[in-house]
N, C-alpha and C positions, 0 to 999 in steps of 0.2 A: 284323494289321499296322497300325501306325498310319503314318498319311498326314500329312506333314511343307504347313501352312500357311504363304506366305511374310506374310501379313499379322498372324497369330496371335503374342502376346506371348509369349516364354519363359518359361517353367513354372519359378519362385526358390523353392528348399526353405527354410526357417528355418536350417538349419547349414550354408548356402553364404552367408547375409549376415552380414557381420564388423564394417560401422558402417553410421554414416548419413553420406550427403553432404552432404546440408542441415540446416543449423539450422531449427529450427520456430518459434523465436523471435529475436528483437533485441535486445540490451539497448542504451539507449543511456545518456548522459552525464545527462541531466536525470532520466530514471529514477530513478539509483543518487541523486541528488540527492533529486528528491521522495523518494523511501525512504528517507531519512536524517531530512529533515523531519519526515516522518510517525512516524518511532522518537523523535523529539526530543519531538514531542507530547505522545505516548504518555508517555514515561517524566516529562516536565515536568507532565503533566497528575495522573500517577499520585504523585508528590513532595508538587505541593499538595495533592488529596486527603488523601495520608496524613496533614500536617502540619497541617489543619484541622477535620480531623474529632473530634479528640480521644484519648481511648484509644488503645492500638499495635494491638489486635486489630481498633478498628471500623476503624481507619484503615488497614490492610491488607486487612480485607475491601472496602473502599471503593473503595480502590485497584488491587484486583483487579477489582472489577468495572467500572470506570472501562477496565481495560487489553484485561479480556476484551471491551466493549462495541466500544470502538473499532478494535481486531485484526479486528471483526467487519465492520464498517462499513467496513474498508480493503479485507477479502482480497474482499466479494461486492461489493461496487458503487465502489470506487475505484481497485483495484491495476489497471496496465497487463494483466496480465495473465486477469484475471477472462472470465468467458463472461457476465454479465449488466453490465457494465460501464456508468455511467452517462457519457450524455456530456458533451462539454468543458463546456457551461455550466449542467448540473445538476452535476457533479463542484466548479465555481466556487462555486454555490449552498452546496451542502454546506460548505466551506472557509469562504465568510463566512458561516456559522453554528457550525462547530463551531468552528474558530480562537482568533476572539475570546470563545467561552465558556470556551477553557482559560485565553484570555488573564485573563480576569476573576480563574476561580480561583487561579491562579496569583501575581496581586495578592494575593489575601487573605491567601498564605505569601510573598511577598516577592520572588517570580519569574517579574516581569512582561516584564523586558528578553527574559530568552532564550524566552520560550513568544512574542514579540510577534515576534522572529525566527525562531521557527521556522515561525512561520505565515505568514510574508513569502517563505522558503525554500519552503515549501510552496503555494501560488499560484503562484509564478514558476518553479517546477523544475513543474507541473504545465502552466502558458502554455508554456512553451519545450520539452516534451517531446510538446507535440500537434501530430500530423502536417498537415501542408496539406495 
């Protein structure tokens, strides 16, 4: 016979739960911001490479590995989301390092205005998206 506890939790099978109530995450406004940033980089960064490099094939090898580096560098130590996630003022750190090095490249194919925005979009949707 089993003996009914009044403090014991109720025993939830897997095909009695039909959603979740809560969200596990947040998304907020400056998020969807910096991520747009960070895409703007990426694909401005991946542009001058190809366009400087010379050849179409090194220039898409270049380009690839420029896109694959920095996807890398987003998804483990910058995206909101990350479990090793570095914080506000190493995240800042990295930003006035890697920014103005697309900014550089970027000049040397002639697209300096929008990589120089996008790394202004990216500091400031990163400032406005950390919590107090």
């Amino acid at each position: 016979m089993t003996e009914h506890r009044p403090d014991a939790a109720p025993e939830v099978h897997p095909d009695e739960v039909s959603e979740v109530t809560q969200s596990a995450t947040e998304v907020r406004w400056f998020g969807v911001v910096l991520l747009i940033g960070h895409l703007a980089l990426i694909v401005i960064g991946a542009i001058a490479l190809w366009r400087i490099a010379g050849g179409w094939w090194l220039g898409a090898a270049v380009a690839a590995t420029f896109v694959l580096g920095y996807f890398a560098l987003w998804r483990y130590l910058l995206a909101p989301g990350s479990t090793v996630r570095l914080g506000y003022k190493e995240r800042l750190t990295v930003s006035l390092v890697v920014g103005p090095a697309v900014v550089v490249l970027a000049a040397l194919a002639g697209l300096w205005v929008p990589a120089l925005v996008a790394t202004c979009v990216v500091i400031l949707g990163d400032a406005l998206n950390e919590r107090n």
